[in-house]
C-alpha positions in Angstrom: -117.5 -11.8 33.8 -114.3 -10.3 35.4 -111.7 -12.5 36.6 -109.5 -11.9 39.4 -105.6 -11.5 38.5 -102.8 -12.5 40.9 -100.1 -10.1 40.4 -96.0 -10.9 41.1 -94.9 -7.3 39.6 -94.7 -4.3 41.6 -98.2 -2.5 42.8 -97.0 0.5 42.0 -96.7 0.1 38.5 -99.0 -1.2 35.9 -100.3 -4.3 34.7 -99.7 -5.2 31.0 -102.2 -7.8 30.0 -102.6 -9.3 26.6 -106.2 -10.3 25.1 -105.2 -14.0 24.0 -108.2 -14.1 21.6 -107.7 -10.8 20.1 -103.9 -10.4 21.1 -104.7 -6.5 22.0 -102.4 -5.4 24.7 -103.7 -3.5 27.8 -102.2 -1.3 30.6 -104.1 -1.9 34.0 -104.0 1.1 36.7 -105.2 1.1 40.1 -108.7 2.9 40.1 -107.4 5.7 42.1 -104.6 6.5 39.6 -107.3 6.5 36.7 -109.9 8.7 38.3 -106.1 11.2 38.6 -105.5 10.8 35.1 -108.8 11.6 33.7 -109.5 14.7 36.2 -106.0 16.3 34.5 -107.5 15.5 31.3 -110.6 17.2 31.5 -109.0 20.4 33.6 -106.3 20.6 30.8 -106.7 24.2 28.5 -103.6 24.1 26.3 -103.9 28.0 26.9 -102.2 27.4 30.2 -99.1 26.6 28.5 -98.8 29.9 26.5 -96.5 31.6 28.9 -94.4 28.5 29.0 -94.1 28.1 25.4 -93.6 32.4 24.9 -90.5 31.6 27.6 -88.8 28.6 25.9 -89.2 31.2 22.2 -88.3 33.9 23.8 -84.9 32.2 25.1 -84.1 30.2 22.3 -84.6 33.2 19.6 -81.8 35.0 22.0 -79.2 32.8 21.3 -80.0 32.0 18.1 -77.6 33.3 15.3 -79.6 33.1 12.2 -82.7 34.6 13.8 -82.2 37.9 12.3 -82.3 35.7 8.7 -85.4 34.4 9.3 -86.9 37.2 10.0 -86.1 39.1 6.7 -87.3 35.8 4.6 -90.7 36.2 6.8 -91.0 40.2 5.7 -89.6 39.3 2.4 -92.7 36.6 1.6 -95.2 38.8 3.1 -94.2 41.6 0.9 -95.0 39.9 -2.4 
């Protein structure tokens, strides 16, 4: 049966609980931050990050001096 919890921390952030029989540690969120988190992770499709990931490549190959290296070890190892 539930128990009710007085809480002194902030409601805003969550409650850490410890089991004391099993000593597993809990995080408590409010319901309405829950039901958030759990509609982001069933909208999420990693394939909307594509054009973020291509971006971050894109600049980071453009500055980076041995670029031009690894590409030649890439078409070397293909080659064989």
């Amino acid at each position: 049966m539930p128990t009710k919890v007085s809480r002194t921390n902030t409601p805003a952030s969550p409650m850490h609980v410890i089991d004391p029989a099993t000593k597993t540690q809990y995080v408590l969120v409010r319901a309405d931050v829950f039901e958030r988190m759990r509609g982001a992770e069933e909208e999420f499709d990693p394939r909307d990050t594509y054009p973020f990931i291509d971006a971050v490549m894109r600049d980071d190959d453009a500055v980076d001096p041995a670029l031009a290296g690894y590409q030649h070890y890439n078409s070397a190892s293909k080659a064989q």
